[in-house]
C-alpha positions as CSV (number, residue, x, y, z in Angstrom):
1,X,11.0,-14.4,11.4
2,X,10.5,-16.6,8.8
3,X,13.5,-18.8,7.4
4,X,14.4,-17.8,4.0
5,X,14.7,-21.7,1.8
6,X,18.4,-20.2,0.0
7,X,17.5,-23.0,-2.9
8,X,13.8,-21.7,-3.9
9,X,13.1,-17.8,-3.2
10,X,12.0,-14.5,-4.7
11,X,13.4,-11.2,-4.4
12,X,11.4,-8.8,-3.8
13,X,10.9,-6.4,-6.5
14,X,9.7,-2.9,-6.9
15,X,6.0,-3.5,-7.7
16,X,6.1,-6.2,-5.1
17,X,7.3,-3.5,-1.9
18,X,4.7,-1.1,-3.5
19,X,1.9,-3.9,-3.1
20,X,3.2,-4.4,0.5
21,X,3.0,-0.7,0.9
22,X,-0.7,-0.1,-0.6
23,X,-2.3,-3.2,1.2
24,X,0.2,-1.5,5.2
25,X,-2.1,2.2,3.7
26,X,-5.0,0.4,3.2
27,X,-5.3,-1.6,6.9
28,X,-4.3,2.0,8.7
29,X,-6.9,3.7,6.5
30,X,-9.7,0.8,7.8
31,X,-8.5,1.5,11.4
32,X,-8.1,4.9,11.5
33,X,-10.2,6.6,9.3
34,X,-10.4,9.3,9.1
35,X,-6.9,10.1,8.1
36,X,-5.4,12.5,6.7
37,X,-2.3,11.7,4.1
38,X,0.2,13.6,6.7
39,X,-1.3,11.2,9.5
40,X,-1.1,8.3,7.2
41,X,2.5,9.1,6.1
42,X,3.5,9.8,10.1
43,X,2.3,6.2,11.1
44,X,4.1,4.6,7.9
45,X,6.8,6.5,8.7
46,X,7.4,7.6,5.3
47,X,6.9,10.7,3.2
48,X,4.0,12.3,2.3
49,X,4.6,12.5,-1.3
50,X,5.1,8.2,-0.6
51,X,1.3,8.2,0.8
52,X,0.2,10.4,-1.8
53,X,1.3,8.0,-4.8
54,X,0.1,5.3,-2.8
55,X,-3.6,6.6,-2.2
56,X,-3.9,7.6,-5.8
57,X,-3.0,4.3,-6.8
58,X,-5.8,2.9,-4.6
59,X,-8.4,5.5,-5.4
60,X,-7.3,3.9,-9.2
61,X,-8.0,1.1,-8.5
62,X,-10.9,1.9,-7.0
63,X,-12.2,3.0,-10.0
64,X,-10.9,0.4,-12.8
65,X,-13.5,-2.4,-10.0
66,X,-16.3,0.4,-9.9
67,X,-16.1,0.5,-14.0
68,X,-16.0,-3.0,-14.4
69,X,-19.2,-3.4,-12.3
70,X,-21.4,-2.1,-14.6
């Protein structure tokens, strides 16, 4: 584990753990696809309301890049 300098950190914060989360989805999505949300949410072990916020927010995302595109 890596040490933690107690004079120059930063907490993680809500939109941080969410980023973590999204980028953990998208890496099980690329090796496991196809997946279902239920599957997804089983290897994350979290809910599968959890994976369904997070796959929306990527599918978003998704399509903010694909707009910007063209």
């Amino acid at each position: 584990m890596r040490k933690i300098n107690p004079h120059d950190f930063h907490v993680a914060t809500r939109p941080t753990s969410r980023e973590v989360n999204r980028r953990i989805a998208l890496n099980l999505v690329h090796q496991h696809q196809p997946i279902s949300r239920a599957d997804l949410a089983r290897r994350m072990k979290v809910g599968r309301g959890v994976v369904s916020v997070l796959v929306n927010e990527l599918r978003s995302q998704e399509s903010i890049k694909d707009r910007h595109k063209h």
